[in-house]
C-alpha positions, 0 to 999 in steps of 0.5 A: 616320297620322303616322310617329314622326318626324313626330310627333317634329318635331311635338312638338319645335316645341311644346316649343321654344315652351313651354320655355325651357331646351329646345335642339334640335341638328340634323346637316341631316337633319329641318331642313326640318321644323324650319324655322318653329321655327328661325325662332321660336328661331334661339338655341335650334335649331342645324344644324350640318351634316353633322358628326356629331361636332359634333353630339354635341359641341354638345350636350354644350356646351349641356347644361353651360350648364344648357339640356336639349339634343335631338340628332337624325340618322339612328342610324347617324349620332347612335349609331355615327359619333360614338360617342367623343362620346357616350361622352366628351362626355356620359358622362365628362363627367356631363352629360344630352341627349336622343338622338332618331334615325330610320331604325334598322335596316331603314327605309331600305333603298334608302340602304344599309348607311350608314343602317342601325343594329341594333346602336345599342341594343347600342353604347349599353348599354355605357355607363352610365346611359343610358334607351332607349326603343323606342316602336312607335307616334307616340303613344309616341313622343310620349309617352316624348319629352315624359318624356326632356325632363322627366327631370331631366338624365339621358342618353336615347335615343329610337328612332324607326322607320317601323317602327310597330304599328297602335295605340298601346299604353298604357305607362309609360315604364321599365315592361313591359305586360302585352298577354296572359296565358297559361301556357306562357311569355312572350314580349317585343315591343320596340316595332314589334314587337308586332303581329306578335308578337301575331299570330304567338302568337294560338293560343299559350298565351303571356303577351306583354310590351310593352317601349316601354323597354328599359333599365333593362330592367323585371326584375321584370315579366319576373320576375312574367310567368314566376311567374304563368305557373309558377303557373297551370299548376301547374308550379313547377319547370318551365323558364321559357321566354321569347322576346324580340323586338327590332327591331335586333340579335338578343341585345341584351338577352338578358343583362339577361333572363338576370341577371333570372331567374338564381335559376331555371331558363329558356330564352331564345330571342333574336330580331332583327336578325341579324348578316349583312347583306342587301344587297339593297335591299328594302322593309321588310317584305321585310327583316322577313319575311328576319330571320323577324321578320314574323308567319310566321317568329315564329310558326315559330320561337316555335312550334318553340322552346315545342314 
């Protein structure tokens, strides 16, 4: 199978080819996958080196000239580096790009601290009106990039991970799906996350949510999850209890859940990336099963928090 950004690299140089108004900015990292596209559209695909704030700045540059720019680096590279960038040159200038990085927060191990990002999606949400979708599968991938590119002139992040479920899920973007139903309460897998969620719950009585978005954060499916969960168990006045499951800084949306049922009762346990680091290099399934984000350590503390 294909990973997210192969398919990313894919999909950018048939768009480039299909759509005039695209523009592909590059930080070096992914211009070897690129090059046949920059030989075709050398005006429209830009390298700029590795100057990260460059890159965002570029962007923004060619947004103002009506062109829908994609800027694409590492996360640690396109979110935390040139964060002043994102934060003038796109938001206080009111002008839209697409953000597409790789190597989130536990990809590369071997390339250290650097190359690591769990809190990208956290920095971003300071920001307004910004879209982040998480896919969990290259199909998805591929689906919410072709969306961001055709979404008007908004501000979009697209996370891409090694990281990536067995099967394709089918989502809309900015909307939650329903992968199970149960009664004892709901539990969020954002993106890469849903296999082993669904391998953790499999004798659980829980309803499990897909995210492959996460801001807007869909409140009115958390909502109905909770209430169809309160009512098949005829315990309307019971705590809902959720869990949500990220796959980069533990808590990330952990208020937008608690402003989504703040008129009742809940209990939130919020599962992710942990602050502290591990400074070993690993593997990524080594890092999963340290966060206690592989199947067993959900299934622990999933278990232990619903009693």
């Amino acid at each position: 199978m294909d990973t997210m950004r192969d398919r990313f690299i894919a999909t950018t140089s048939r768009l480039l080819d299909e759509d005039p108004r695209l523009a592909l900015v590059l930080a070096d990292i992914s211009a070897a996958g690129f090059a046949p596209a920059a030989e075709r559209h050398p005006d429209r695909l830009i390298n700029v080196g590795i100057r990260e704030q460059l890159l965002i700045g570029a962007t923004a540059g060619l947004a103002f000239t009506g062109l829908r720019p994609i800027a694409h680096t590492f996360a640690s590279f396109l979110v935390e580096r040139p964060f002043e960038q994102v934060k003038l040159d796109l938001g206080h200038q009111g002008v839209g790009a697409v953000l597409v990085s790789a190597a989130g927060s536990y990809d590369w191990p071997a390339g250290g601290r650097t190359h690591m990002a769990p809190g990208d999606v956290a920095l971003l949400a300071t920001l307004p009106d910004w879209t982040v979708h998480v896919p969990g599968h290259p199909d998805e991938a591929e689906q919410v990039l072709r969306h961001a590119v055709a979404d008007g002139d908004r501000k979009v992040y697209v996370r891409l991970s090694d990281h990536s479920n067995e099967r394709a899920t089918a989502i809309e973007p900015g909307r939650f799906t329903v992968v199970r139903s149960g009664t004892r309460g709901t539990v969020v897998a954002v993106g890469p996350m849903l296999d082993a969620v669904l391998a953790a719950t499999e004798n659980l009585d829980v309803t499990v949510l897909y995210a492959a978005t996460v801001r807007p954060f869909d409140a009115a499916a958390l909502r109905a999850a909770t209430e169809s969960a309160a009512t098949e168990s005829a315990a309307t006045e019971r705590s809902a209890d959720v869990v949500l499951v990220e796959p980069y800084l533990a808590g990330t949306s952990a208020n937008e859940a608690h402003e989504a049922l703040a008129d009742r009762p809940h209990r939130l346990l919020a599962l992710g990336v942990p602050r502290a680091e591990h400074r070993q290099y690993g593997s990524i399934p080594e890092h999963l099963a340290a966060y206690g984000l592989d199947a067993h350590g959900l299934r622990d503390r999933i278990g232990a928090f619903l009693g």
